[in-house]
Phi, psi and omega in degrees: 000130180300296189209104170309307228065167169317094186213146184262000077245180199224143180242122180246145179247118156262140201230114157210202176286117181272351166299336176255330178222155150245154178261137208258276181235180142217151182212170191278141142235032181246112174260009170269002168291149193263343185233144180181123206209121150225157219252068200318325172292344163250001164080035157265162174207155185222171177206135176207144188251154159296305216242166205261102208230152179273110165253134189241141146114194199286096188255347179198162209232135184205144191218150242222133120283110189285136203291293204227163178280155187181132215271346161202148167213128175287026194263150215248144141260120168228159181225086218257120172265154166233131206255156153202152176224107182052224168271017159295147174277139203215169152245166170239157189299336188169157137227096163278155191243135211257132182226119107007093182260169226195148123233067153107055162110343190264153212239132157259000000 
């Protein structure tokens, strides 16, 4: 994430092809939260700080198995965040999304 702006939490949806991949796990990678949570059966995560902070950088982390092999797949992995400073909704400057292939135990 480029920039939260000020927010006192944030909820994320990972959203893909479930025919093609399962999701194995996810974690914060913010330990200063008062709160921190992901759910695997709805792919949700939630987060909430006491006092309200710009959270930036590598904010959360998930890792994906493709069900069967294959040499590209057009199918979209996404991660839609909801920003809040108290109850208002805020945006962010950006989140991107960074991905990893794993073979048979190796990082590529």
């Amino acid at each position: 994430m480029k920039d939260s702006g000020k927010i006192k939490s944030m909820a994320l949806s990972v959203n893909y092809n479930q025919d093609d991949f399962e999701l194995l796990d996810g974690q914060w990678l913010n330990h200063q939260a008062i709160l921190s949570d992901f759910n695997l059966d709805t792919k949700d995560a939630a987060i909430a700080f006491e006092d309200g902070i710009k959270y930036f950088g590598e904010i959360f982390s998930f890792r994906l198995q493709a069900k069967h092999d294959f040499t590209a797949s057009t199918d979209e992995i996404s991660v839609i965040p909801v920003l809040k400073n108290e109850e208002r909704d805020i945006s962010c400057s950006g989140i991107g999304l960074a991905m990893e292939k794993v073979l048979d135990g190796m990082a590529l």
